[in-house]
Each structure stands twice: as structure tokens, then as C-alpha cells.
N, C-alpha and C positions, 0 to 999 in steps of 0.2 A: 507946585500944587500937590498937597496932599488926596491918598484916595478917597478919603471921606471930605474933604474939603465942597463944603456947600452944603454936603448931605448930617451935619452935626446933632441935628434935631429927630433924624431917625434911624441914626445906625451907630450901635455901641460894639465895644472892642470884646474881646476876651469871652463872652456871654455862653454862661455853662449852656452847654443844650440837652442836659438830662431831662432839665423841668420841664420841656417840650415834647418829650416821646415816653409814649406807654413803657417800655422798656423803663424808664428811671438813671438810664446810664450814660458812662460816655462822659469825654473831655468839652471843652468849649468851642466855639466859632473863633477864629481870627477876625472876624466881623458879622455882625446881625443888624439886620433892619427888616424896618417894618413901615414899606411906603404908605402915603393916607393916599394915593391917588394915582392913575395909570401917568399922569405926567411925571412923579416921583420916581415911580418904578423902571418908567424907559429910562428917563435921564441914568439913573440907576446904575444900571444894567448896560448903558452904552459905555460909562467910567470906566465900568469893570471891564467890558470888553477890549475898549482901547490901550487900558493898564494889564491885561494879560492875566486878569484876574480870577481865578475858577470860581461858578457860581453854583450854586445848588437852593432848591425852591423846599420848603420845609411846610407838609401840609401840616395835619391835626398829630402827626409822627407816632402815627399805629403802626407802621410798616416798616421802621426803619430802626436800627441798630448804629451808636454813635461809637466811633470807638475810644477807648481811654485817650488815646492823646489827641482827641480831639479834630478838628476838623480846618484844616487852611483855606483860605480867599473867606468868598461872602456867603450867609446863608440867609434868604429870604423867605421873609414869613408874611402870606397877604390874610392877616388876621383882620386890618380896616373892614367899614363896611363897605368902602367902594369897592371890594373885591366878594362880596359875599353876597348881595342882594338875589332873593328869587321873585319871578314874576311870570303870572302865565298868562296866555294869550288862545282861548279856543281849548285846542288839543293840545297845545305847545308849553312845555315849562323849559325856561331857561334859568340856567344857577349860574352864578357867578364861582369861579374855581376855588376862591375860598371859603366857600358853605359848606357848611357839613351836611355829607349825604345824608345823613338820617333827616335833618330838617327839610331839605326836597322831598324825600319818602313820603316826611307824613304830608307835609303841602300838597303835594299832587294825590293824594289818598283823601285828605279832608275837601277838596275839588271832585273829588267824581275820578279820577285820571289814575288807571290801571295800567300798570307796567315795572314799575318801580318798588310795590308791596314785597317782593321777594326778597329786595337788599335790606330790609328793617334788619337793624341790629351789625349792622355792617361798618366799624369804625372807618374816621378819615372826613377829607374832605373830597366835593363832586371832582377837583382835578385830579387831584392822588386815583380818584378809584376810575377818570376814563383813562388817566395814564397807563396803570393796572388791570385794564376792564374788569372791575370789580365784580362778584355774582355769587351764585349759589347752583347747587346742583340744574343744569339746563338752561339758567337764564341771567342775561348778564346785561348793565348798563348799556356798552354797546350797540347791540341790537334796536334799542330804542332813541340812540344820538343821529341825528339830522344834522349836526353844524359843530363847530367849536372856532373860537377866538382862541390865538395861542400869540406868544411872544415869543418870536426866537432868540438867541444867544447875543445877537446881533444889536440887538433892541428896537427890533422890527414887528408891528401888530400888523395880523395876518387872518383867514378865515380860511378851514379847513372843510372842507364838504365832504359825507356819506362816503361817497369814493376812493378820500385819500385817506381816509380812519384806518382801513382795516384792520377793523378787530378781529383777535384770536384766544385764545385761554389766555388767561390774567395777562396779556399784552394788547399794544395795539401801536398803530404811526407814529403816535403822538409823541414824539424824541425831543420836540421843542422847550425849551424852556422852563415853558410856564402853561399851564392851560386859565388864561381868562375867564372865558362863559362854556356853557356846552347846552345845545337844545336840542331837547330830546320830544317826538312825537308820542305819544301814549295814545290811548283808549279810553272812550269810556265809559263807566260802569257805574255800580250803587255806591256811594258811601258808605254805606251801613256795611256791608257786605265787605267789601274791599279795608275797612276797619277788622273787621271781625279775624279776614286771610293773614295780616300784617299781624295781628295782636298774636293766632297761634304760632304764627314765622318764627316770632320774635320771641316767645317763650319756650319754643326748642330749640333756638341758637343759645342761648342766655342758659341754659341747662345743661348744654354739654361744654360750656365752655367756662374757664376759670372762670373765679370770681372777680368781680368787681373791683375787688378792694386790691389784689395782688398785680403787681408790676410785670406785665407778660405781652409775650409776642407770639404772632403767628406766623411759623418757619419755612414751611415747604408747600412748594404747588406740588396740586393732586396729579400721580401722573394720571397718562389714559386708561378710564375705567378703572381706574382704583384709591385707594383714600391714603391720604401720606399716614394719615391717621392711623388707622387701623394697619399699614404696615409696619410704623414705629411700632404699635400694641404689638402684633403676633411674633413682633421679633425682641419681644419682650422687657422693651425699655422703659415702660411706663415708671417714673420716681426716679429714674438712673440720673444722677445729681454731678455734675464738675464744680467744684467751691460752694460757690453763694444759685447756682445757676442748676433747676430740674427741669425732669419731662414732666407737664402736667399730670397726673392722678386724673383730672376732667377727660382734657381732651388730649392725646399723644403728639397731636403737631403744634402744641405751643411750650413754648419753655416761659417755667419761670423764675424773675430774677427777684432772690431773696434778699434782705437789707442788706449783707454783708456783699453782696457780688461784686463781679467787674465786668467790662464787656468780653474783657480775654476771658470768662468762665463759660461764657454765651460761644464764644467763636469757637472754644474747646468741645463744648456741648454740641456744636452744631458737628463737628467733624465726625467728634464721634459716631452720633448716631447714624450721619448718612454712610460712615464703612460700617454699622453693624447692619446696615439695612440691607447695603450693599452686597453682605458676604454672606446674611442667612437669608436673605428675602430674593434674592437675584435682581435689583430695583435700584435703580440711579437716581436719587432725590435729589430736583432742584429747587435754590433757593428763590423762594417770592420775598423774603426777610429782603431790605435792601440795607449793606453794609456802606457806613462813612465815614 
């Protein structure tokens, strides 16, 4: 029996996964699917497990870097709607791991539910960003999660509590798999009001960051008390280009990747910059980019 044997209907071979991440780049999957439903996905996922198969979970791919020669086992994308649905209960909104955080943002903002305004503007989806604990200066998904459903490796659905999260800067527990659902407690507050915080959030994120239309990522976590940002600036790399692949002119911690690029101009670009940060800034920049 073959690995995809039973699964024909939703997992194809070879499947470039440029056209899946912000980046634009990057070789193909040795296999991709796209379950319709968590009995899909375990089965899934136990195949691979028992076939020794490496698996990797592929949110809305703002955050990740593919590499040219592409990516060996499986990579899952829970694009279906049984993996995206939001719904709120009271105080409570729950997302399903394949929503896009911005669509819970505004859902719990046009609800009254204050907590979440801050991440407007924040690409991904809700798993990607509790994996990442996704945030902004001060305040971060995290903080407001009570719960998560996660699939381990195993192909095991499981329920994670407050307790066993622990979040931290753009990290947190969550090692598993997959993140299912995450419910998160909020606040709250005016709509009108809570409209108004979200709409300026989101017009000074969108200001200093590339444009819309260019293929780009965002490279390094901030360290403590300081902007990866503004140290790539003051150590003067802003436009400093390897091939197809610059420092933003916007913003300094994102690179972007021009038509002609590859991912190796990205990796070149990355190294660079963190020894020149390293040698004139005295500053050890770690990557939030995740490479595959």
C-alpha cells in the first residue's frame, strides 16, 4: 500500500509551494493535502506517522521561507472550512486554527470583545500566530487564550489549558502538530470605539511596512527592548540587496524578494545582515522567519 493510498482525493504530489507563502519562493512539497475534515486529517497524519513520514502544517505562509529544493514528506494545509470556522459564546471567541487572524480580529471587535484590536493587520492564520504568539509592542494573542485543541504527531486530538501554553515572546508550548481551535477570553467594550483603535492600529502597521503588492517577509524577533528594525537601519543596511533578494526601504526587518530572486538570495541576505548587525550593533538577531 501506497502513502497516499485512500487519501487520492486530497493530497497531490510535487505541488510548488511558492504560490502559498508571502515570500513567492521556494521548491515543491513531496506531498500536499488539504483534508475536508478532522477525520481526514487524523487518518492522515497517523499514515504518515506509522510510514516514518516528516510532516509540517502550512498556515496562510507569511512566516516561513521555502527552500529551492523544496520540501520532503507531507505538508498540510487546513484551508477547508472545517478547520476555519469562528464562533462566540459571551466573552468567549473561539477560531478554528485555519482562520485567519485578521478575520477573528474584526469578529470579536464588531461583537463588542476587546483584546484582539491590537493584532489588526497581522498576517497568518489564529494557529500560526498561537504557535508564534503572535503581538505587537506589549500585547500578544497569548495573554488572552484560555484553551487550544491541538493534534499531535501521533494523530492524537488533545486539549491544552492556560497552564500548559506558556507563552513567551513570539513562542509558546504549543510544539504539537497542529493547532485546531484556540479560545480565547476578551473583554468588553464599545464597538464603535474598539472600531476606531483597530482602524488606527492597522493604518500605522500598513505604513511602515512594504507594500502590498511586493513579495516579502518578516525576518527577526525583536530582541529585549529593542527593534530588529531599527538595528538593521542604524547599521546601515537598509536597500543592501543579495541577487533578486533587499532590505526593505519601508521597514529594515523585512526582506524583499524581487521577481528574479531565489530562496538561496533570502538565506544569503539573512546571514548577512545578522554579521553586520552582529559586528557594528553588538546584537545577536534571531530568526522569527521559519526556514523549510
Amino acid at each position: 500500500m501506497s502513502l497516499i493510498s485512500g487519501f487520492e482525493q486530497i493530497v497531490r504530489t510535487g505541488e510548488p509551494l511558492a504560490m502559498h507563502t508571502w515570500f513567492q519562493l521556494g521548491g515543491p512539497a513531496e506531498y500536499y493535502a488539504e483534508p475536508e475534515s478532522l477525520d481526514e486529517l487524523t487518518a492522515l497524519v497517523r499514515r504518515c506517522h506509522e510510514e516514518s513520514v516528516p510532516v509540517r502544517l502550512l498556515g496562510q505562509g507569511s512566516n516561513i521561507l521555502v527552500r529551492d529544493e523544496g520540501v520532503p514528506g507531507m505538508v498540510i494545509h487546513l484551508s477547508s472550512p472545517a478547520f476555519c470556522g469562528i464562533r462566540i459564546d459571551g466573552r468567549t471567541i473561539t477560531a478554528g486554527g485555519g482562520a485567519l487572524l485578521g478575520r477573528a480580529v474584526t469578529t470579536a471587535v464588531h461583537r463588542g470583545l476587546a483584546g484582539l484590536e491590537t493584532l489588526v493587520g497581522i498576517p497568518g492564520t489564529v494557529g500560526g500566530a498561537l504557535h508564534g504568539n503572535a503581538g505587537t509592542h506589549g500585547a500578544n494573542i497569548g495573554q488572552w487564550t484560555i484553551q487550544a485543541t491541538v493534534l499531535t504527531a501521533s494523530g492524537e486530538v488533545c486539549q491544552r489549558s492556560n497552564d500548559e501554553l506558556a507563552f513567551g515572546y513570539r513562542q509558546s508550548r504549543l510544539d504539537d502538530l497542529a493547532i485546531l481551535d484556540a479560545r480565547c477570553e476578551l473583554e468588553e467594550d464599545d464597538p464603535r470605539q474598539l472600531s476606531q483603535r483597530m482602524q488606527k492600529q492597522w493604518i500605522v502597521r500598513k505604513a511602515s511596512q512594504p507594500m502590498g503588492h511586493q513579495a516579502a517577509g518578516c525576518v527577526f524577533k525583536n530582541p529585549r527592548g529593542q527593534s530588529a528594525g531599527e538595528l538593521i537601519d542604524k547599521a546601515g543596511l537598509k536597500g543592501t540587496r543579495i541577487g533578486g533578494a533587499a532590505v526593505s526601504d519601508r521597514h529594515a526587518n523585512f526582506i524583499v524578494a524581487e521577481p528574479e530572486c531565489t530562496s538561496q538570495d533570502v538565506l544569503r541576505l539573512i546571514e548577512l545582515v545578522r554579521g553586520q548587525v552582529r559586528d557594528r550593533m553588538g546584537v545577536e538577531l534571531e530568526l522569527e522567519l521559519e526556514i523549510w
